[in-house]
KEKOL-135960 format. One record per residue (C-alpha): residue number from 1; residue in one letter; x, y, z. Coordinates in steps of 0.1 Angstrom, whole numbers, padded with zeros to 4 digits. Layout:
BEGIN
<node><doba>NUM</doba><fikol>a</fikol><east>X</east><north>Y</north><up>Z</up></node>
...
***
This chain:
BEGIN
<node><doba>1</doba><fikol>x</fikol><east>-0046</east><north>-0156</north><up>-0060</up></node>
<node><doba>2</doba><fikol>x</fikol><east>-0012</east><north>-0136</north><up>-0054</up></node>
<node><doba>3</doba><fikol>x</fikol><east>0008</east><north>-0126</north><up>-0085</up></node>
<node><doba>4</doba><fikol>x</fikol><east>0036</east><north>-0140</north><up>-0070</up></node>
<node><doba>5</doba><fikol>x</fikol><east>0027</east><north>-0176</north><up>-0070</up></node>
<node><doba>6</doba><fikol>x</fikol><east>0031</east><north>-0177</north><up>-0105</up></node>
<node><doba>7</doba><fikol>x</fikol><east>0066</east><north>-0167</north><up>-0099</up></node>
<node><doba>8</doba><fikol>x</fikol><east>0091</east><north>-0193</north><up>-0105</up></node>
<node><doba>9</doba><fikol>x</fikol><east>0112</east><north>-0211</north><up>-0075</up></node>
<node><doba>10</doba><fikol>x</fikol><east>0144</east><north>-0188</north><up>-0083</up></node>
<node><doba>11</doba><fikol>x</fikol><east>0124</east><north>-0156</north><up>-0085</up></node>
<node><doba>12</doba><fikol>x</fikol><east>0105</east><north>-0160</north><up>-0057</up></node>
<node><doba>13</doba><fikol>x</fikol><east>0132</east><north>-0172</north><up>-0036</up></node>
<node><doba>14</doba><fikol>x</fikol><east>0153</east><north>-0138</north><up>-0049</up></node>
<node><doba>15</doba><fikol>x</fikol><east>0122</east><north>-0115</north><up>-0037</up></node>
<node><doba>16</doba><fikol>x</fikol><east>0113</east><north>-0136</north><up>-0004</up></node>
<node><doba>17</doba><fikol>x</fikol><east>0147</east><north>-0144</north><up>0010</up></node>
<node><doba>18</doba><fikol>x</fikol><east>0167</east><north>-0109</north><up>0016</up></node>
<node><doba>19</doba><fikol>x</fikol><east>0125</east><north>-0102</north><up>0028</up></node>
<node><doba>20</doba><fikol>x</fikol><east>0126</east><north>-0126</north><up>0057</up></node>
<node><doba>21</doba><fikol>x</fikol><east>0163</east><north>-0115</north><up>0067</up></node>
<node><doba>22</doba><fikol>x</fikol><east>0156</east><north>-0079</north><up>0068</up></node>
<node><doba>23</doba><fikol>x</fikol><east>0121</east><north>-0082</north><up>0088</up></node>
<node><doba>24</doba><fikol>x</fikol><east>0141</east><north>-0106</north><up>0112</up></node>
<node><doba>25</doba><fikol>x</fikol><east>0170</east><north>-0080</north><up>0115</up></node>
<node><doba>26</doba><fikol>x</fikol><east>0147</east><north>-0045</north><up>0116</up></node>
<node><doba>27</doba><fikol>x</fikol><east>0126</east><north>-0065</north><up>0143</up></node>
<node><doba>28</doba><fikol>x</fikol><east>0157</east><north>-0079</north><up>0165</up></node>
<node><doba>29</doba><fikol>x</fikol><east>0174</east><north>-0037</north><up>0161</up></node>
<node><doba>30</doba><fikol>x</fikol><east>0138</east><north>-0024</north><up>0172</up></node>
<node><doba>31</doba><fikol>x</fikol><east>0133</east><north>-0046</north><up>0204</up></node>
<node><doba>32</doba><fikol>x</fikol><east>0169</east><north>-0038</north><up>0215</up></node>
<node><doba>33</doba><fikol>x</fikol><east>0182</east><north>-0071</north><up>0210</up></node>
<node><doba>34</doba><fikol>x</fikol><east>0214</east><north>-0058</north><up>0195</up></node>
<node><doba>35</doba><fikol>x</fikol><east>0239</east><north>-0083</north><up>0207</up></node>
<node><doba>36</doba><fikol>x</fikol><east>0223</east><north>-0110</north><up>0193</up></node>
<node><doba>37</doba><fikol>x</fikol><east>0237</east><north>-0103</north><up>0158</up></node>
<node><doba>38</doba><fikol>x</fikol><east>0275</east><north>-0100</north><up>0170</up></node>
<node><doba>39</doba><fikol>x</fikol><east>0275</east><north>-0138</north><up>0174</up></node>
<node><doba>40</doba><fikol>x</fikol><east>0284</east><north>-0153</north><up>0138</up></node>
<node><doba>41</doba><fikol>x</fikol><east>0263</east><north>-0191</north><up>0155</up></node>
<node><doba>42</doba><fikol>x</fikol><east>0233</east><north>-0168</north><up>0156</up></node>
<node><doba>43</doba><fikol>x</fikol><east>0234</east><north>-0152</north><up>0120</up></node>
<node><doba>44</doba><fikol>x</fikol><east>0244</east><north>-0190</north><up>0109</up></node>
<node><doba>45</doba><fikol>x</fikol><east>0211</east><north>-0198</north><up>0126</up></node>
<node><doba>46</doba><fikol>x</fikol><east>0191</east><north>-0169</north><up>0113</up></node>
<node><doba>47</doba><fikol>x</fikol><east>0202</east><north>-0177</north><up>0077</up></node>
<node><doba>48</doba><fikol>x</fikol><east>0189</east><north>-0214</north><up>0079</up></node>
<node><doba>49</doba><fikol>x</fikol><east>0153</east><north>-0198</north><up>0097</up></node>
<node><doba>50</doba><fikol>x</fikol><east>0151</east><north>-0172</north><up>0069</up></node>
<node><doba>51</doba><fikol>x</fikol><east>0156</east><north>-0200</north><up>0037</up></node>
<node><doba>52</doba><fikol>x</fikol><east>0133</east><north>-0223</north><up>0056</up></node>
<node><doba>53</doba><fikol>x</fikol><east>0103</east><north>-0197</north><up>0053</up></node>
<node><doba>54</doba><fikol>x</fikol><east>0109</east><north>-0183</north><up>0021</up></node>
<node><doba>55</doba><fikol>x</fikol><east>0107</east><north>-0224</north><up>0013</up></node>
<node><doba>56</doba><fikol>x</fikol><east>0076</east><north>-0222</north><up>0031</up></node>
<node><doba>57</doba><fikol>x</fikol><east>0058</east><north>-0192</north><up>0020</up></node>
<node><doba>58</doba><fikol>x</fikol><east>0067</east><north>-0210</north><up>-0013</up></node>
<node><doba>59</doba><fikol>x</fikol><east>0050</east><north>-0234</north><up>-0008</up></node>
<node><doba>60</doba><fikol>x</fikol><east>0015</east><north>-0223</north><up>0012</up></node>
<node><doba>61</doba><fikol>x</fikol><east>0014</east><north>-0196</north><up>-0014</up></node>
<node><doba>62</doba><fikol>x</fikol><east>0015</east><north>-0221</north><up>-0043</up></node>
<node><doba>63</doba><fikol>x</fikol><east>-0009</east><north>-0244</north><up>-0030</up></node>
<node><doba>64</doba><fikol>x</fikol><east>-0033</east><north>-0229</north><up>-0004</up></node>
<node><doba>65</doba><fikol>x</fikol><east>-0058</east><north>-0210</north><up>-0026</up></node>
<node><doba>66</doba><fikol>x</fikol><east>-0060</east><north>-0177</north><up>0003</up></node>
<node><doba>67</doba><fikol>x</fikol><east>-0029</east><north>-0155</north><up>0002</up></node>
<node><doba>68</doba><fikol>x</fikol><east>-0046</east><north>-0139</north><up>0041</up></node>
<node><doba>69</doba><fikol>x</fikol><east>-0041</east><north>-0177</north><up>0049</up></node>
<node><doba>70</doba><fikol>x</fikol><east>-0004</east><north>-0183</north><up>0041</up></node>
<node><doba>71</doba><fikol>x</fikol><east>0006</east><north>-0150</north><up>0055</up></node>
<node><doba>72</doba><fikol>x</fikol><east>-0009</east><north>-0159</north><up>0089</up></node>
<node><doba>73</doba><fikol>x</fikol><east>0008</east><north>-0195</north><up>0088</up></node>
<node><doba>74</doba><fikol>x</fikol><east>0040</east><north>-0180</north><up>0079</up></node>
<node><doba>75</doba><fikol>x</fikol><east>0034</east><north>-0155</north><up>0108</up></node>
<node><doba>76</doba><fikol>x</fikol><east>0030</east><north>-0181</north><up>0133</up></node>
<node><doba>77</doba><fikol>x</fikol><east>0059</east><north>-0202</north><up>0121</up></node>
<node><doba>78</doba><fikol>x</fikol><east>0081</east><north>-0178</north><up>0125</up></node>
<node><doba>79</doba><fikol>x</fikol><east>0073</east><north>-0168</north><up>0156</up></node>
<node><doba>80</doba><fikol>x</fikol><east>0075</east><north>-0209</north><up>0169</up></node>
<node><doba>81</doba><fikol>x</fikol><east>0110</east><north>-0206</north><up>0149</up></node>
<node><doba>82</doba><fikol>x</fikol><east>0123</east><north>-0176</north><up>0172</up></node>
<node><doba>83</doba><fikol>x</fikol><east>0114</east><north>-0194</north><up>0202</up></node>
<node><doba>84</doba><fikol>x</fikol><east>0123</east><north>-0230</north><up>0196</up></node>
<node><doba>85</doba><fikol>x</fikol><east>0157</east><north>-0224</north><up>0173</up></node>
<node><doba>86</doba><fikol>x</fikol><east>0168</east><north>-0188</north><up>0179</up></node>
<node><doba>87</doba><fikol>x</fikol><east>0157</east><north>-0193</north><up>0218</up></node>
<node><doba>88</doba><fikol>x</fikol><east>0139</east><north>-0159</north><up>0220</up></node>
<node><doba>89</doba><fikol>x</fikol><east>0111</east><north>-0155</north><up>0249</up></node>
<node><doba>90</doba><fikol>x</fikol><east>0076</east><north>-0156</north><up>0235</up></node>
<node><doba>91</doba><fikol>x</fikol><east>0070</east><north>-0117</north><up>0243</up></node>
<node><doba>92</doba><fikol>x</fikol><east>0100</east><north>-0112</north><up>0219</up></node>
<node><doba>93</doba><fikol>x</fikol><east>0089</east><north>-0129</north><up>0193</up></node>
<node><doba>94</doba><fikol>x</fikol><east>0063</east><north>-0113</north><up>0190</up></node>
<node><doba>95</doba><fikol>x</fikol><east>0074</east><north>-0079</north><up>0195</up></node>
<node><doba>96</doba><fikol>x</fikol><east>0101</east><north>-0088</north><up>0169</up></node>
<node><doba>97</doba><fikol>x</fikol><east>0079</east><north>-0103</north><up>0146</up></node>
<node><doba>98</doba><fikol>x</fikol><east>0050</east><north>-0074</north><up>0145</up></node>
<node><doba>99</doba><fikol>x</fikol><east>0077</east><north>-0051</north><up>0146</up></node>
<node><doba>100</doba><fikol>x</fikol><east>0099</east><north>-0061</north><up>0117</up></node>
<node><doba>101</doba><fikol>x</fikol><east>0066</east><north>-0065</north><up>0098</up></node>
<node><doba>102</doba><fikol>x</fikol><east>0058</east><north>-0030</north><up>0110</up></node>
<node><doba>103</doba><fikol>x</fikol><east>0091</east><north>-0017</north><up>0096</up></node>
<node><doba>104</doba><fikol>x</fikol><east>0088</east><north>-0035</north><up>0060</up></node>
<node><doba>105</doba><fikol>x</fikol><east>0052</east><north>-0021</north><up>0057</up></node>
<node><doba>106</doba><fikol>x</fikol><east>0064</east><north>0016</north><up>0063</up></node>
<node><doba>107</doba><fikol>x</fikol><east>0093</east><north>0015</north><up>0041</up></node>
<node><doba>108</doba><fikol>x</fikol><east>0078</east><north>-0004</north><up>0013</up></node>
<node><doba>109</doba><fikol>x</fikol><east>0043</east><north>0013</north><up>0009</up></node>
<node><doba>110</doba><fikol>x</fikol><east>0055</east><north>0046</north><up>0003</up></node>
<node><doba>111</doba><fikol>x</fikol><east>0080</east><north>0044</north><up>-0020</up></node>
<node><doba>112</doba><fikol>x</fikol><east>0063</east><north>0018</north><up>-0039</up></node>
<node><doba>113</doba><fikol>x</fikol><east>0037</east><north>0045</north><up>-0044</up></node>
<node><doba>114</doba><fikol>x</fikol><east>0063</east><north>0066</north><up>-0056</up></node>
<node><doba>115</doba><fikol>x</fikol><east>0077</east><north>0042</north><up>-0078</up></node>
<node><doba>116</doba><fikol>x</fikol><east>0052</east><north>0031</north><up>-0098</up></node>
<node><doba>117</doba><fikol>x</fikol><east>0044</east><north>0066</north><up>-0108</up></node>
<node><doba>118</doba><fikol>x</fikol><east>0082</east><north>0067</north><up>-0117</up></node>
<node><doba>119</doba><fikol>x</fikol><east>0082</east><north>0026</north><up>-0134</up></node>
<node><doba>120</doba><fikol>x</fikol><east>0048</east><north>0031</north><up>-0151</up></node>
<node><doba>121</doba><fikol>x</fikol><east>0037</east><north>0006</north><up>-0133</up></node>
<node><doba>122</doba><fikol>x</fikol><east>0000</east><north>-0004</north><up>-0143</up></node>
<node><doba>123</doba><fikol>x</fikol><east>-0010</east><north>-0037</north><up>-0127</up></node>
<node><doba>124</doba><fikol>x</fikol><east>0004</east><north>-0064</north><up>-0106</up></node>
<node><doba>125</doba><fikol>x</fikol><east>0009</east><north>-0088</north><up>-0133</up></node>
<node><doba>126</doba><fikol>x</fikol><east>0028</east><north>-0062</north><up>-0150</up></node>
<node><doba>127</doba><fikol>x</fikol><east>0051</east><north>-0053</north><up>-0121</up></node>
<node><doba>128</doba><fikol>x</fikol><east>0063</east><north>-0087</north><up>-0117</up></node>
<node><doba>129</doba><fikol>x</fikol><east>0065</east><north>-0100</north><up>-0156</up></node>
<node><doba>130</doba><fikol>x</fikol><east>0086</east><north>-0070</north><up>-0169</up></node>
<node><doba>131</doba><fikol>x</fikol><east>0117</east><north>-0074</north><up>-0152</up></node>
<node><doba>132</doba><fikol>x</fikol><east>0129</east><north>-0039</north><up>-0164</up></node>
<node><doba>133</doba><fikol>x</fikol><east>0103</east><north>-0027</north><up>-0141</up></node>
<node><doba>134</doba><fikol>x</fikol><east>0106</east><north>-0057</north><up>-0112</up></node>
<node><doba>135</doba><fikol>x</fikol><east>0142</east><north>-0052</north><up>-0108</up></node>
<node><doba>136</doba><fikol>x</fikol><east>0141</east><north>-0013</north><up>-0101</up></node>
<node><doba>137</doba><fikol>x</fikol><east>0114</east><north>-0012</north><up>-0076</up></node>
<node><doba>138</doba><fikol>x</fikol><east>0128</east><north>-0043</north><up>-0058</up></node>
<node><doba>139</doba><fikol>x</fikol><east>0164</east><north>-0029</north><up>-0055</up></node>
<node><doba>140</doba><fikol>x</fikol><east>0156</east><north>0007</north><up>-0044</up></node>
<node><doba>141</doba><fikol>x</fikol><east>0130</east><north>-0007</north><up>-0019</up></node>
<node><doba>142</doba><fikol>x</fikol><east>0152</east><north>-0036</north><up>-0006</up></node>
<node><doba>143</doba><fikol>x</fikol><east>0184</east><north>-0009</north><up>-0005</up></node>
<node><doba>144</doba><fikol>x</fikol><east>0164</east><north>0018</north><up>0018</up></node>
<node><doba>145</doba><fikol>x</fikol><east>0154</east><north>-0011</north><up>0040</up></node>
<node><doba>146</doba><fikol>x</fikol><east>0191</east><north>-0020</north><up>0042</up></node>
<node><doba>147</doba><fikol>x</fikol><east>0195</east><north>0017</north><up>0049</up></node>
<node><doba>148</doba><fikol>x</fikol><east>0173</east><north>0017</north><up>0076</up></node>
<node><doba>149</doba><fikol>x</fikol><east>0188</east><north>-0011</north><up>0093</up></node>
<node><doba>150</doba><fikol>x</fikol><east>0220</east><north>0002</north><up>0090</up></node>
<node><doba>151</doba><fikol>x</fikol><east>0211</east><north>0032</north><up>0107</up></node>
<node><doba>152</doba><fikol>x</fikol><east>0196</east><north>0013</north><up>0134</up></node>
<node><doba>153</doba><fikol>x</fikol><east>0225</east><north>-0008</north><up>0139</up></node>
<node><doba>154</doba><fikol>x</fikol><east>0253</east><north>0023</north><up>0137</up></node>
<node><doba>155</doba><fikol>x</fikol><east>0232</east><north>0047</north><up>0161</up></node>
<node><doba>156</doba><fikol>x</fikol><east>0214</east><north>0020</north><up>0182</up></node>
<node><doba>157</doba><fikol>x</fikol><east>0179</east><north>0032</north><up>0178</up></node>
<node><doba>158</doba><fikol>x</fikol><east>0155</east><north>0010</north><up>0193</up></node>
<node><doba>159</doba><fikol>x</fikol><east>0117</east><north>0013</north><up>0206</up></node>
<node><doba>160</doba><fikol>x</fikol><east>0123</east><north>-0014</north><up>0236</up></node>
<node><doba>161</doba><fikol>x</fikol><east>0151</east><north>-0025</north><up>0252</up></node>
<node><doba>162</doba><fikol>x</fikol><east>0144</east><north>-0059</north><up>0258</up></node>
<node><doba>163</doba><fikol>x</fikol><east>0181</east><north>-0071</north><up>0259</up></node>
<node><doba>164</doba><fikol>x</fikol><east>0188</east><north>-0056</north><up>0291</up></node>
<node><doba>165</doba><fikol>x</fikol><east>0152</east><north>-0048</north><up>0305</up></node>
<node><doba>166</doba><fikol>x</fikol><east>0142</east><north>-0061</north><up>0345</up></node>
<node><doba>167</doba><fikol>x</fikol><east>0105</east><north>-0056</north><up>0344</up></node>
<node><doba>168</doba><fikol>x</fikol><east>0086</east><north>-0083</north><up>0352</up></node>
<node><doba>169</doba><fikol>x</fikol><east>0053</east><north>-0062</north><up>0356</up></node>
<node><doba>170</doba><fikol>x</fikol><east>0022</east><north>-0079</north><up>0347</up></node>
<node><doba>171</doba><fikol>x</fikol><east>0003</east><north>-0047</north><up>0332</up></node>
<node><doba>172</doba><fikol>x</fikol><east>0032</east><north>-0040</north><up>0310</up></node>
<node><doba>173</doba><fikol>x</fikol><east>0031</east><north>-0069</north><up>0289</up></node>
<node><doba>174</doba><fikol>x</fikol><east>-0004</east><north>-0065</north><up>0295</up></node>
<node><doba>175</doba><fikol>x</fikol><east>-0006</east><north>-0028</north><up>0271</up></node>
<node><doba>176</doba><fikol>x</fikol><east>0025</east><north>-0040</north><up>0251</up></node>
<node><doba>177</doba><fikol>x</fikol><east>0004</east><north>-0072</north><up>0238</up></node>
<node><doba>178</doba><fikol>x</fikol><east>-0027</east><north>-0045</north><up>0226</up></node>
<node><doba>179</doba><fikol>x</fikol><east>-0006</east><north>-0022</north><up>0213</up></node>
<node><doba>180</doba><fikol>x</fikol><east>0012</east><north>-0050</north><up>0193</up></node>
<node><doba>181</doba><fikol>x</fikol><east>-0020</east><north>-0065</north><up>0181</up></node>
<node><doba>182</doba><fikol>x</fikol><east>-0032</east><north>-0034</north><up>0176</up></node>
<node><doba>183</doba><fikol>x</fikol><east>-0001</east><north>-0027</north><up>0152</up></node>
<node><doba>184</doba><fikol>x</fikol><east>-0004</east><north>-0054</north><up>0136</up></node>
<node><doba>185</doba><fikol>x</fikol><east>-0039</east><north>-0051</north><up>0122</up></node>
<node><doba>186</doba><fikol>x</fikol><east>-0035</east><north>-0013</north><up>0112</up></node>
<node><doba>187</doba><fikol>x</fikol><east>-0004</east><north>-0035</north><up>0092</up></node>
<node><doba>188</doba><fikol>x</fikol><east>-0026</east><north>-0057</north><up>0075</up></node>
<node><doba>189</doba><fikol>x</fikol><east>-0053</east><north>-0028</north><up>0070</up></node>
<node><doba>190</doba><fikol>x</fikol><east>-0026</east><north>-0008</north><up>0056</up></node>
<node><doba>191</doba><fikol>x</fikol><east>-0011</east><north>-0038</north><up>0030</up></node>
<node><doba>192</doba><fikol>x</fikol><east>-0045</east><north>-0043</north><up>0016</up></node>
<node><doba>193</doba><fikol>x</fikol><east>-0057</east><north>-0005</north><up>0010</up></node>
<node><doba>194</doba><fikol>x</fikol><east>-0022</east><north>0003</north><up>-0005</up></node>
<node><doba>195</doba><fikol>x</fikol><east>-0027</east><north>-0030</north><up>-0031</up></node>
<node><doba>196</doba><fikol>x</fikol><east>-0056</east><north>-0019</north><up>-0038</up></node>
<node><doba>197</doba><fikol>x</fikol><east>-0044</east><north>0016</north><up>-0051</up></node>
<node><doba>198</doba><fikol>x</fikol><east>-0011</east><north>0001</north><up>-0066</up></node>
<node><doba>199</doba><fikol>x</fikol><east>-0026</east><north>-0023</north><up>-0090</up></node>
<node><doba>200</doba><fikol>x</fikol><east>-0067</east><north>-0017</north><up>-0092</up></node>
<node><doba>201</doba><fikol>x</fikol><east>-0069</east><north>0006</north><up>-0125</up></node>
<node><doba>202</doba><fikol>x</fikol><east>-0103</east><north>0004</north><up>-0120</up></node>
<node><doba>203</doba><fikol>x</fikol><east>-0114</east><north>0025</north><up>-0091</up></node>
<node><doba>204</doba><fikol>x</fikol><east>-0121</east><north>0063</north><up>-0096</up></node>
<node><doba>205</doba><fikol>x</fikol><east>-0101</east><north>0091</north><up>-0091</up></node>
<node><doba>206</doba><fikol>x</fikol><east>-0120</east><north>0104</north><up>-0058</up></node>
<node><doba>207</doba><fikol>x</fikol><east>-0119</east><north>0071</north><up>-0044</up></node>
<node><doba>208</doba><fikol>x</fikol><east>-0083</east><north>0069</north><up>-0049</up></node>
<node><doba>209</doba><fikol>x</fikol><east>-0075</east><north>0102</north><up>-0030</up></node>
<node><doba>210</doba><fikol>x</fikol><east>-0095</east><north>0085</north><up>-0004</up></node>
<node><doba>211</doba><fikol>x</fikol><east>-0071</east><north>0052</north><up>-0001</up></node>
<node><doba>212</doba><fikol>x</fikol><east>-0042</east><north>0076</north><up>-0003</up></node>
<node><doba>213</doba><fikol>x</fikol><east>-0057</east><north>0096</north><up>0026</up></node>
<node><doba>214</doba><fikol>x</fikol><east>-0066</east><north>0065</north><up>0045</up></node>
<node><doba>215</doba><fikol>x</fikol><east>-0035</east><north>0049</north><up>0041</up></node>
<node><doba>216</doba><fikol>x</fikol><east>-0015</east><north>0084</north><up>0051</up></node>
<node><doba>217</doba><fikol>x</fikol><east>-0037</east><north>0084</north><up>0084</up></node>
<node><doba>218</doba><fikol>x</fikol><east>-0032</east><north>0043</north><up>0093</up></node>
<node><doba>219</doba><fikol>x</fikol><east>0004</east><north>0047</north><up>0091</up></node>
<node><doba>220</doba><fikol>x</fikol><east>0004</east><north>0079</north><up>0109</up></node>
<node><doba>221</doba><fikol>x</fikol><east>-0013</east><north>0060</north><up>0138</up></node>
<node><doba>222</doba><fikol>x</fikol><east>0009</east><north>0030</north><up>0137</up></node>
<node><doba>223</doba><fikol>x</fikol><east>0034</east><north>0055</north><up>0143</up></node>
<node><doba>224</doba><fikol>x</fikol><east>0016</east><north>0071</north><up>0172</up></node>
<node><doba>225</doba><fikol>x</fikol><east>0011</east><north>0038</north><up>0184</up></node>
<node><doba>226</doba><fikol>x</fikol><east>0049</east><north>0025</north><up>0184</up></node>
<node><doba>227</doba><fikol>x</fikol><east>0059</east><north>0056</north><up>0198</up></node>
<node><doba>228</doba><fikol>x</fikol><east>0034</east><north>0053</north><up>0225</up></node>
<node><doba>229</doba><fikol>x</fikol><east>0050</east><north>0014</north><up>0229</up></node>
<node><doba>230</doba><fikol>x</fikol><east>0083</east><north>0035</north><up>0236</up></node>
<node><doba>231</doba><fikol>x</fikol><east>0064</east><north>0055</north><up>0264</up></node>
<node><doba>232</doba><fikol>x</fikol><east>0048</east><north>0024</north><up>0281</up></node>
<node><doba>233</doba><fikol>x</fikol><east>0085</east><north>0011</north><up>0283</up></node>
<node><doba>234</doba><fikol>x</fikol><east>0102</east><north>0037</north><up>0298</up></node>
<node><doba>235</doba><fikol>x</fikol><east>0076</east><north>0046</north><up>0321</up></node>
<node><doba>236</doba><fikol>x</fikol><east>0077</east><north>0008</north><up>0339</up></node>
<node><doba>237</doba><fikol>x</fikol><east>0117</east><north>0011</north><up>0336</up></node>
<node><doba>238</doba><fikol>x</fikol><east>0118</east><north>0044</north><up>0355</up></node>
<node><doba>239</doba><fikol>x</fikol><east>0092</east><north>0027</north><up>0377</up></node>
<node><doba>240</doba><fikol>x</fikol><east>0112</east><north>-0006</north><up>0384</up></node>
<node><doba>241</doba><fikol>x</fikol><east>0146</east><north>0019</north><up>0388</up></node>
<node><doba>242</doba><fikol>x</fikol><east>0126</east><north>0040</north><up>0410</up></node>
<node><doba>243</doba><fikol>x</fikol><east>0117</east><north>0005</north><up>0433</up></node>
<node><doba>244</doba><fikol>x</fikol><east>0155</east><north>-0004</north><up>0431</up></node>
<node><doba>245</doba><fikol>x</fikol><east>0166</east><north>0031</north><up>0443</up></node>
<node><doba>246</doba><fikol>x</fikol><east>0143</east><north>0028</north><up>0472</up></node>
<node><doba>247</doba><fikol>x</fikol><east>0151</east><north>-0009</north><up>0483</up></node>
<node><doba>248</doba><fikol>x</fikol><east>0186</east><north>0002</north><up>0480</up></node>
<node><doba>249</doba><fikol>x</fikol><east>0183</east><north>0031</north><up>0505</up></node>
<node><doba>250</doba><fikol>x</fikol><east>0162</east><north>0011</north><up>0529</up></node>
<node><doba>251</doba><fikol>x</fikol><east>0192</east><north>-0011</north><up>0527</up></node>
<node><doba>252</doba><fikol>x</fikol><east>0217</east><north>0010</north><up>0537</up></node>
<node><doba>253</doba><fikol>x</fikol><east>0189</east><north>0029</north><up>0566</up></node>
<node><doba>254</doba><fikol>x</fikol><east>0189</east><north>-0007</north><up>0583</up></node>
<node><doba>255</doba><fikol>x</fikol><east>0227</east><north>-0013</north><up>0578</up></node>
<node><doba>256</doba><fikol>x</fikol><east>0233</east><north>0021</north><up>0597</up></node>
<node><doba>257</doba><fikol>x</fikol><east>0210</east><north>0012</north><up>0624</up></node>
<node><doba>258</doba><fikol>x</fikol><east>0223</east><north>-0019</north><up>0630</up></node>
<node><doba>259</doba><fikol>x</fikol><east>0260</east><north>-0001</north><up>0631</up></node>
<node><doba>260</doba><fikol>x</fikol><east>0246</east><north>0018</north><up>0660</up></node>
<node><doba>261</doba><fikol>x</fikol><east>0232</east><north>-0014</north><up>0677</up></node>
<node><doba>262</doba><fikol>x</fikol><east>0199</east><north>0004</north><up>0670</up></node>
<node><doba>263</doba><fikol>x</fikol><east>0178</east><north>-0033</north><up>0665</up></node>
<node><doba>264</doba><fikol>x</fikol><east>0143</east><north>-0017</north><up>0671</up></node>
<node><doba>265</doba><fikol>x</fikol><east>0140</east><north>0006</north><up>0641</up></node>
<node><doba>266</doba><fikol>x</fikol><east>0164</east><north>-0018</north><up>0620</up></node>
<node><doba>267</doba><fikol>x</fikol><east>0137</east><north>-0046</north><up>0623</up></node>
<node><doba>268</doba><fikol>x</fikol><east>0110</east><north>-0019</north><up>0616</up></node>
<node><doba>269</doba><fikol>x</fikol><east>0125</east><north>-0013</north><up>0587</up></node>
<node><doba>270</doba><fikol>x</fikol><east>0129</east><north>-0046</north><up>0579</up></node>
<node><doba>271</doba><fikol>x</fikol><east>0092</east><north>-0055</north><up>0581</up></node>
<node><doba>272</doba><fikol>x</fikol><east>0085</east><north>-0021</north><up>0563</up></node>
<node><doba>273</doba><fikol>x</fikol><east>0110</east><north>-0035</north><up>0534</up></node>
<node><doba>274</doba><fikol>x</fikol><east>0096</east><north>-0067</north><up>0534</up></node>
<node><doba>275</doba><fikol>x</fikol><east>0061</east><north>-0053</north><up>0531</up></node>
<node><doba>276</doba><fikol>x</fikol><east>0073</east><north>-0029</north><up>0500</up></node>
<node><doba>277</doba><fikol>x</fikol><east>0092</east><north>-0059</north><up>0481</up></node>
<node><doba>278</doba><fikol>x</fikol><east>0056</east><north>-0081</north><up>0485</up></node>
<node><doba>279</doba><fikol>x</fikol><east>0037</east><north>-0051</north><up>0468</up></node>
<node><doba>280</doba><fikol>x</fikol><east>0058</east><north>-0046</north><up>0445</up></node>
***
């Protein structure tokens, strides 16, 4: 059983909270769904979604005995919340969701290596019952993820553009939903080796150099992975521009023809229009 269900309400609530609003706010940057967070209704909304599943995770955690068991029924509420109450489609909440988790994962691991090095951190219990230590690492991991969503937000870096996107293509939600489930087990895989190295004192020094070096190379291919997501998306939105250039210039070749009373090669190109829009 977690550490952290033996946290009280208050703590937990002051470690879970700001969590759920920066994984909902590095997802929402990362899919391109910037203008959602200009509308103060929205953050209202996401406000009342974060506090209900900090509530939540509150409560599986304290009284479901499996901490792999919470985190998947807090997964899945969350995702039913996005769609039901924040009105998100279901490919965005899931992007959002794996992608914000994604983001936390990358961010936290790391320095959390290098903090507790740094805090003298020993063991789990002892990271969250000496608040001397607790209060550091929380505030210079929850600050760099503030950081990071900052920059996101000023220089509008995202990995999709789902805000503004017009593909309706089949096979590219099709290699988005394996690359997202793909990223979201190399998460998981990731969380467990890197507690396993944080707070096991038991495990030998080769075999720690060996969780290091796995953990280095899973996060170096969730990398590889979301930047790959990147290059899926922009190849089907030069694709679908490409389709709108030439629909447009079939446009304009049977307006010209039919300026020059030209009615043969104007419904020729009609029928080959038609034929190109059914394909396509």
């Amino acid at each position: 059983m977690s550490i952290m269900n033996n946290l009280s309400f208050a703590s937990f609530m002051l470690i879970s909270f700001p969590e759920q609003l920066i994984i909902f706010f590095l997802g929402t940057l990362f899919i391109g769904k910037r203008t959602f967070l200009k509308s103060p209704a929205n953050i209202i909304k996401v406000v009342f979604v974060s506090l209900f599943m900090s509530i939540l995770n509150y409560l599986t955690r304290k009284y479901l005995n499996f901490e792999l068991e919470s985190t998947i029924l807090s997964i899945l509420v969350f995702i039913l919340l996005l769609i039901y109450i924040l009105k998100y489609r279901f490919y965005e909440a899931i992007a959002l969701s794996v992608f914000g988790f994604l983001l936390i994962v990358l961010i936290e691991i790391p320095l959390s290596l290098l903090l507790k090095g740094l805090l003298g951190i020993t063991s789990q219990t002892d990271s969250y019952n000496d608040y001397t230590k607790l209060v550091p690492w929380v505030s210079v991991v929850r600050f760099s993820q503030i950081l990071v969503i900052f920059i996101l937000y000023k220089f509008d870096i995202k990995v999709l553009d789902m805000e503004n996107s017009n593909i309706r293509k089949k096979e590219f939600y099709l290699q988005l939903a394996v690359y997202l489930i793909s990223i979201l087990s190399l998460g998981f895989l990731t969380i467990v080796m890197a507690k396993i190295l944080l707070f096991n004192n038991d495990i030998s020094s080769s075999n720690i150099s060996l969780l290091g070096m796995n953990i280095c190379i899973t996060l170096f291919i969730t990398a590889t992975l979301t930047v790959a997501v990147r290059g899926t998306y922009i190849y089907y939105r030069n694709k679908s521009a490409l389709n709108n250039n030439e629909v447009i210039q079939s446009i304009e070749y049977i307006d010209s023809m039919i300026t020059q009373e030209n009615y043969r090669e104007a419904k020729e190109a009609l029928q080959n229009l038609k034929s190109h829009i059914t394909k396509n």
